[in-house]
C-alpha positions, 0 to 999 in steps of 0.5 A: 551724140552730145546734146546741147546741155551735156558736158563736153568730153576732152576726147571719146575713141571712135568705135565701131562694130568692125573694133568689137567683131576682131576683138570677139574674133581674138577671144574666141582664137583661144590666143590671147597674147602677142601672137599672129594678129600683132604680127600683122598690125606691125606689118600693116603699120610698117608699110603704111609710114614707110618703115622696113621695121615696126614693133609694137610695144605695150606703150609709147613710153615702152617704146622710147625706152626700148629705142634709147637702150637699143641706140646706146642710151644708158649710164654714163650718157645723156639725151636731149629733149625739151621740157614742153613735153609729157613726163615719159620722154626724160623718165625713159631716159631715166630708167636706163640710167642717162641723163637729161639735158633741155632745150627750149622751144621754138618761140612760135612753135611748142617744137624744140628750137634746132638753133638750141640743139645744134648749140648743146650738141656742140657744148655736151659731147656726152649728148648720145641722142637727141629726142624731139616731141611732135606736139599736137602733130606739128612736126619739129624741124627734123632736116635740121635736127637730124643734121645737127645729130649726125655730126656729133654721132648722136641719133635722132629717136622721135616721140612721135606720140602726137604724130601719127600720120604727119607727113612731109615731102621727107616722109611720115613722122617718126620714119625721119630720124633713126627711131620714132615712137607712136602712142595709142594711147586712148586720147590718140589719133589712133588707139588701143587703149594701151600701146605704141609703135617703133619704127626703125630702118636698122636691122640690128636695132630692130632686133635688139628691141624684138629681143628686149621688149620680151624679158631677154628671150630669145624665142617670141611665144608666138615662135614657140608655139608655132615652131616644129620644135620644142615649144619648151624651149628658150634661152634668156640672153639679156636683162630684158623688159615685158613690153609686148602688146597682146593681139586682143588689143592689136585686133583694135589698132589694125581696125583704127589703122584702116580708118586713119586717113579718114580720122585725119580728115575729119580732125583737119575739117575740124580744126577748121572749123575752130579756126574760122570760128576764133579767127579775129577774136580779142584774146585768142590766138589760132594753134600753129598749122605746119606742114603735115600737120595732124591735127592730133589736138586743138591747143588754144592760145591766149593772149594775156595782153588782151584779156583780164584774166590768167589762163587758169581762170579761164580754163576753170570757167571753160570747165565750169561750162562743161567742156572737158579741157586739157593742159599740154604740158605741163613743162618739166620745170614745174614738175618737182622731180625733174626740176629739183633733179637738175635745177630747172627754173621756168627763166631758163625757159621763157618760150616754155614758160608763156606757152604754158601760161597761154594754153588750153587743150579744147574737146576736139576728136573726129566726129565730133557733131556740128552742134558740139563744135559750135557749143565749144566755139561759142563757150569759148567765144563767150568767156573771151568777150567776158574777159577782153581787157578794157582801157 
């Protein structure tokens, strides 16, 4: 419960009993780390996006690096993505040794621009995969995108971090190109603190990431300590990763798996909520709403034009009144590795740029009491009559 005069946080998990009996019920299994638990979350999650395979991984950012290397990525070759996006999109490229290439985004969207990506596929053959970012659930324009990738032989890895469970007449996210990556991470639509999903259609890429998520092994613990043979024994056949996710934490997303649809449905009436209440306010401007939208968070636009002051003020006001706000994202053109690594300047970005400049991530999770809700909107409608520009 959040009382009238109490900070607001950015976001709080959605727990109950039913998470802490199956985590009790893991310790006191005396099995601990990936084993028959994580098998069944892989299996549920699989069959409920309508992915013949799911591998569950230790972190989204796992998980993408897992999907490049398992789709080629690596020295010599170089992605796509857009810098509208958390920094482990590129820098999971980066460890396998590729390249980054951006694209701006959409200038009504935080999507990648298909216009782009189809233009730098044909300009940089050396492109290998393109990698387009769900943000805030709303979906990119995947038919486009997979099209433009198919053409060049380049595939389609989705971050699909923001995006469980957006869905389309196509399909869930992250099943609508060649791989896609969730993140349960512990501000997602679903969490284990720690963690993320692949889910992949190809059998030979699902078992090279099986295989490389567990140092190059070519038996699971779970396969030794199960199997009539000797447990002993296995073989290292490849230069692998630790990237497997142990079922103590799997106990928790078969839990928060079960009360997705539910999750989603209190996020869509929040967001309506919210909606209805910055409707028509000088200064402010509704999130974009696409088809199969998850709702995964509230990203407020402002419009400077009508306001007089930048957002940072705004946002410091916000938190100042005690709502916990985010930033998503900072764009890599103002990150110092990225932008000195490829010379990136906000210019180049323009549609980049004025969302950064114009957006504040609001307290927002499933939930959520009427009486905060309404405490977020009128802070917020509150500060934007202080600072609505005057003539």
């Amino acid at each position: 419960m959040t009382k009238r005069d109490e900070p607001i946080p950015f976001f709080r998990p959605s727990f109950s009993d039913e998470e802490e009996r199956a985590v009790i019920e893991v310790l006191r299994s005396g099995w601990l780390t990936t084993g028959k638990v994580t098998l069944e979350f892989e299996r549920e999650f699989g069959a409920f996006v309508g992915s013949p395979h799911a591998l569950a991984v230790n972190s989204a950012t796992s998980g993408l690096m897992l999907a490049m290397e398992a789709f080629g990525i690596g020295p010599g070759t170089k992605i796509l993505t857009t810098p509208y996006t958390f920094a482990s999109t590129a820098m999971s490229a980066r460890h396998l040794g590729a390249e980054v290439v951006y694209a701006d985004i959409e200038k009504d969207t935080y999507s990648i621009d298909p216009d782009l990506v189809e233009e730098a596929l044909r300009r940089d053959p050396s492109i290998k995969a393109v990698v387009p970012v769900h943000i805030a659930g709303n979906l990119c324009d995947m038919d486009r995108i997979a099209r433009a990738a198919r053409a060049r032989g380049a595939a389609v890895i989705e971050d699909a971090a923001h995006a469980f469970p957006s869905k389309t007449d196509s399909g869930y996210a992250g099943t609508l190109g060649d791989a896609g990556v969730f993140s349960f991470y512990a501000t997602k639509t679903i969490t284990t603190g720690e963690g993320g999903m692949v889910c992949v259609r190809d059998s030979d890429a699902a078992a090279r990431i099986s295989l490389m998520r567990s140092h190059g092994i070519n038996r699971t613990v779970w396969d030794r300590y199960t199997s009539s043979t000797a447990s002993w024994k296995y073989d290292v056949v490849e230069e692998g990763w630790k990237c497997n996710l142990p079922d103590i934490l799997s106990a928790v997303g078969r839990v928060q798996l079960a009360k997705a649809e539910r999750f989603y449905r209190e996020r869509k009436e929040l967001a309506r909520r919210f909606n209805e209440g910055f409707s028509g306010v000088p200064g402010l401007a509704l999130p974009p709403d696409g088809p199969g939208n998850a709702w995964h968070l509230y990203l407020l636009g402002l419009v400077p034009e009508e306001l007089d002051c930048d957002r940072d003020t705004f946002a410091s006001e916000l938190q100042g009144a005690g709502l916990g706000i985010s930033m998503h994202f900072i764009p890599h053109f103002e990150l110092t590795y990225f932008r000195e690594r490829y010379g990136l300047a906000a210019a180049d970005f323009p549609n980049a740029h004025r969302r950064y400049l114009t957006t504040v991530s609001l307290p927002f999770w499933p939930g959520m009491t009427e009486t905060a809700a309404d405490r977020v909107i009128d802070t917020v409608r509150e500060a934007a009559g202080r600072h609505r520009a005057r003539a």
